[in-house]
C-alpha positions in Angstrom: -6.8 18.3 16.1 -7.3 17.7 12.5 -6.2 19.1 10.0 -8.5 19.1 6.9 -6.5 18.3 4.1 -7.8 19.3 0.4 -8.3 17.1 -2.6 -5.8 16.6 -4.9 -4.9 18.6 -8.2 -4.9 17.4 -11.8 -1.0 17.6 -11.6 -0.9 15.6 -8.3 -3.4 12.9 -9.8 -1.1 12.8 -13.3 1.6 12.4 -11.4 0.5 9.3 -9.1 -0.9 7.7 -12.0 2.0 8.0 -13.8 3.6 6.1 -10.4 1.1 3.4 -11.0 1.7 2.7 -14.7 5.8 3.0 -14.2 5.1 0.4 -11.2 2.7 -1.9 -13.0 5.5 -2.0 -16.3 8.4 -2.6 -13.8 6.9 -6.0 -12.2 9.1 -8.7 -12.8 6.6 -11.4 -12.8 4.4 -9.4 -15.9 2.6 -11.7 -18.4 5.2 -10.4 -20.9 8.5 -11.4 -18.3 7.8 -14.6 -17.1 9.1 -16.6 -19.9 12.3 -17.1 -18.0 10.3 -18.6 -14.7 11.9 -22.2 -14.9 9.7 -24.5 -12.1 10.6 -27.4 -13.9 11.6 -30.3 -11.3 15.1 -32.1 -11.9 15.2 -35.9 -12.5 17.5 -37.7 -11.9 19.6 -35.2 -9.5 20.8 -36.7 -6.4 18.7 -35.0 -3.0 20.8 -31.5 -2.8 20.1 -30.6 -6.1 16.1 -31.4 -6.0 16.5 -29.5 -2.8 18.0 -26.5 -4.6 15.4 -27.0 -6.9 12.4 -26.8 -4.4 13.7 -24.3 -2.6 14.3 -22.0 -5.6 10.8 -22.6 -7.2 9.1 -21.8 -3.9 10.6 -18.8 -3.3 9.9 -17.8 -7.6 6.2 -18.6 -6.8 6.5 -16.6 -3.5 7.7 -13.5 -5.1 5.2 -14.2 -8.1 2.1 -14.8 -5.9 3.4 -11.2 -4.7 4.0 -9.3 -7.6 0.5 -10.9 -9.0 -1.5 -9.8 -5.3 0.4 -6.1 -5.8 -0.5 -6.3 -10.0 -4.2 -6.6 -8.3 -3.8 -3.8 -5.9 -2.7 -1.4 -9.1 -5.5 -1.8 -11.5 -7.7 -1.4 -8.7 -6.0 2.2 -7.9 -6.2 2.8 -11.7 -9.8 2.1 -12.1 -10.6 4.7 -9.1 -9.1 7.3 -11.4 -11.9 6.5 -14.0 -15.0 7.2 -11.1 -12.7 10.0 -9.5 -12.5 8.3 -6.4 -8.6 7.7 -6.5 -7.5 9.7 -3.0 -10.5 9.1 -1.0 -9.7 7.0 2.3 -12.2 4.0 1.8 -12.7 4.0 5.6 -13.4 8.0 6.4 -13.7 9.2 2.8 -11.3 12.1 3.6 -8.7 12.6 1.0 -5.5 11.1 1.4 -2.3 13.2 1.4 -0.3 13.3 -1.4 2.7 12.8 0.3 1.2 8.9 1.4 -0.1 8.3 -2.2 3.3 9.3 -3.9 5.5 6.9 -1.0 2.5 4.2 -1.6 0.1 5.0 -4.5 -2.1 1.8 -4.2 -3.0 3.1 -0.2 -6.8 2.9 0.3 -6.7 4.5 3.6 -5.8 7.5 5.3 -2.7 7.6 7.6 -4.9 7.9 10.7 -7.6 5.1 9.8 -4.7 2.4 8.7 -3.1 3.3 11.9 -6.3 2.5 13.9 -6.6 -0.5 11.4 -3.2 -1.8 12.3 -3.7 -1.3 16.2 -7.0 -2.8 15.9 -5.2 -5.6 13.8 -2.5 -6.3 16.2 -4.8 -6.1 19.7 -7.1 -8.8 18.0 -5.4 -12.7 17.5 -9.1 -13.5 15.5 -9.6 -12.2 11.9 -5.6 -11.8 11.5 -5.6 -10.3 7.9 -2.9 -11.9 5.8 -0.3 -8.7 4.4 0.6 -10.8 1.3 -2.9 -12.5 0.6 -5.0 -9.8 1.5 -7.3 -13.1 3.5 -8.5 -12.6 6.9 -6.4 -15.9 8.4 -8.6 -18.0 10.6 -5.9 -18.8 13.7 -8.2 -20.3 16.0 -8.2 -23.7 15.1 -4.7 -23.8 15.4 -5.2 -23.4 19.3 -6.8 -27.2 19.6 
């Protein structure tokens, strides 16, 4: 049994979209911070240090493909404040508890239909969706 859960209140909606903007100034990555991302490549260092130096550039363009993806995911939360649609499951179009928003505000989906999304997700090794990307991965031609 279901419980119908109520939309939520002006304070509740001020409140998660003051979550967003505090998340979306606190990326490290922002257009204004990434002044100090340094993928230059060394010349001249002998193989450890290039090897350092590969290593630490993948893993800055690793987390900044991230932050960028999750940058994405925000507007896109904000802009659903602006049609007052910010709450609504995209799946069900029940409202999302506040309790899920607040512990992830970008969440387009009820707790119930993500649940049935990650079960269906898991059950099926076709149309894998990437968690970082946000692409369905193609994984069967891998199997020839």
């Amino acid at each position: 049994m279901t419980e119908k859960i109520k939309a939520l209140t002006k304070k509740q909606l001020e409140t998660l979209k003051n979550k967003l903007l505090e998340e979306k100034e606190s990326l490290v990555f922002n257009e204004v911070k990434t002044e100090g991302l340094d993928l230059t490549l060394i010349n001249g260092g002998d193989d450890v240090e290039q090897s350092i130096s590969d290593y630490n550039n993948s893993h800055q363009l690793r987390f900044r493909n991230r932050e960028v993806f999750y940058a994405k995911k925000i507007e896109k939360a904000l802009k659903k404040f602006e049609t007052n649609e910010f709450g609504l499951c995209s799946e069900c179009g029940c409202w999302i508890r506040f309790e899920r928003l607040l512990a992830r505000p970008t969440a387009e989906m009820c707790i119930i239909c993500k649940e049935e999304s990650e079960r269906d997700e898991s059950s099926s090794f076709v149309g894998r969706q990437s968690k970082s990307l946000g692409k369905v991965v193609d994984l069967t031609g891998m199997l020839a």
